[in-house]
Structure formats: C-alpha cells, structure tokens
N, C-alpha and C positions, 0 to 999 in steps of 0.2 A: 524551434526554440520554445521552449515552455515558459509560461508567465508566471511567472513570482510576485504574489499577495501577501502580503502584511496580514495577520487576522489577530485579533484580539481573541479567540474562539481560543478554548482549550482542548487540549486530545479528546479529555472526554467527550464535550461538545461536537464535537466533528463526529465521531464516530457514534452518535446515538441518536444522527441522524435517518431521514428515513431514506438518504441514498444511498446508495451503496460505497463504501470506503476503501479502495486498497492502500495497505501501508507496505512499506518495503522496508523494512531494519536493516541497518546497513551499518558499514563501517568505512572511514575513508582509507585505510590501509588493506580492504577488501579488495582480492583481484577481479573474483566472482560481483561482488555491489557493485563494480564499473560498469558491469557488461549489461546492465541492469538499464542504466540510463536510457539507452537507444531504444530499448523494449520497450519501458512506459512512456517513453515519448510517441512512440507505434500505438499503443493502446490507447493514449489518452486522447489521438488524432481518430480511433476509431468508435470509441465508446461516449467521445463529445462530453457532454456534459451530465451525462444521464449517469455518472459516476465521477468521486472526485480521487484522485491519488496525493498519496502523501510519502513523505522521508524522514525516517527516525534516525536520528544517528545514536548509534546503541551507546556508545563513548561519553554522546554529551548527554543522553537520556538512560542509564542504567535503570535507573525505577520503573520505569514506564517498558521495558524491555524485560525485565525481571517479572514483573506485571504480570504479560501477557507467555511465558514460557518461553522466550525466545533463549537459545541455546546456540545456533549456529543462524551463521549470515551467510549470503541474503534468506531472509525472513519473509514471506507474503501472509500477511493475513487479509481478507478480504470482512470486512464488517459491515453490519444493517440493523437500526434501531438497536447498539450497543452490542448486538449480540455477534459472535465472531462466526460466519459464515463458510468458511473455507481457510484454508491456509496449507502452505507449504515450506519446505525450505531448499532453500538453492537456487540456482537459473531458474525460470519457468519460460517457456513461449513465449509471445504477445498472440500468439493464438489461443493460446491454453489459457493467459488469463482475460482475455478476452469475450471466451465462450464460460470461462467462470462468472463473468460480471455480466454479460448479458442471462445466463439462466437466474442469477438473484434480480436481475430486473425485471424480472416478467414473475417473476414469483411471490 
C-alpha cells in the first residue's frame, strides 16, 4: 500500500529537487495507467527513498502535461534538479525504471 502525503510543495518544487523524481501522467480512463500502479508500487518498495514517485492526471493537470510534451499516456518522465532525465512513453518495467533511477542516483 503506498502512503499518501498531503504537500504544500508545488510540481515545480518537487522536481527541482536534487532527488530524483519519476512522474507517471496518467489518465483514469487509461487501460495502460492501470497497469502502472502495481509497477511503481514494485519500484518504490525497491528504490526506498532515494527517489520519490509521483501521478499527474493529464485530465485534472493539462498545463502541466502540455508543459512537459506529454502526448500519449502512460508518460514517465524521470527528473533531477528540474532537469528531465529520462523519459518514456507506455508500460515500462519496474526493472527498467528501476535501473533508470538507480543510474541517475549514482550519477
């Protein structure tokens, strides 16, 4: 079960931090963003705290989704100190973004 924080932080704030950020743009009518869940809940039990994950829903967030080129969903972009690090679109692993967020950690 993932913990759910309250933050006062804004996107930007989050992501221009010096951890590493994955965000997942999503949609709730996505069949693909479903499958997503179970993933970063794998990831986020492997990568601890040495990175934070996040969920944009593209729906309630167009700006912020337009922003960043997001086009099709699920979206990962992976960010560090604002700057966007990696990114894909579609399913990904929790291996694949796993050994993505540990290479931005050591680097």
């Amino acid at each position: 079960m993932c913990e759910i924080k309250v933050m006062a932080q804004t996107f930007s704030d989050i992501i221009n931090g010096n951890k590493p950020v994955l965000v997942d743009f999503y949609a709730d009518w996505c069949g693909p963003c479903r499958m997503m869940k179970p993933i970063l809940e794998e990831v986020k039990q492997k990568v601890g705290d040495s990175a934070t994950i996040i969920k944009i829903n593209v729906d309630n967030n167009p700006a912020t989704a337009q922003a960043y080129h997001v086009s099709g969903i699920p979206a990962l972009l992976i960010f560090k100190n604002g700057e966007i690090k990696w990114r894909q679109a579609g399913v990904v692993p929790a291996r694949e973004l796993v050994k993505q967020l540990q290479n931005i950690i050591n680097n």
